[in-house]
C-alpha positions in Angstrom: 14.0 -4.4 -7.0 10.8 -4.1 -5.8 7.8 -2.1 -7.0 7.1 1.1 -5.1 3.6 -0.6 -4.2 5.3 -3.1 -2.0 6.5 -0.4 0.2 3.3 -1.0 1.9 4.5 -2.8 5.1 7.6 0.1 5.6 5.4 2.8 5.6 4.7 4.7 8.9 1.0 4.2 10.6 -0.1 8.2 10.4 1.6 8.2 6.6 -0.9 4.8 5.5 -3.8 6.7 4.3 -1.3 9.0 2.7 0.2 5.7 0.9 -3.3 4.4 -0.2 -4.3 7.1 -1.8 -0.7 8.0 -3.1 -0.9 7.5 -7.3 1.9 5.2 -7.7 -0.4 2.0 -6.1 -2.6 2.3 -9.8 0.9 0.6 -10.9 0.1 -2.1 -9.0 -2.3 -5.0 -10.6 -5.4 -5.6 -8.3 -4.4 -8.1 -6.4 -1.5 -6.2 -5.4 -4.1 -3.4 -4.7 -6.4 -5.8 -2.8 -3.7 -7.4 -0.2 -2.4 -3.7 0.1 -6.0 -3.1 1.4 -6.3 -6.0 3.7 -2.8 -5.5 5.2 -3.8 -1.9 5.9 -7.1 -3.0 8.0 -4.4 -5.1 9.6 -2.4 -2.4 11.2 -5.0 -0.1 12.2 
């Protein structure tokens, strides 16, 4: 099973800021946190 910080690419467009910011992507390492970031610049 996956960590909650890979959720990433299910999570609805109006709900990503919401999902950055949410506290359960500081269990993610920083890379995780880094390609979270760039995939999010992606779907804007």
């Amino acid at each position: 099973m996956l960590p909650p910080c890979r959720r990433g690419p299910f999570v609805d467009a109006p709900d990503l800021q919401a999902f950055l910011t949410n506290e359960l992507i500081d269990d993610c390492n920083s890379y995780d946190k880094e390609r979270t970031r760039r995939m999010a610049r992606e779907w804007k």
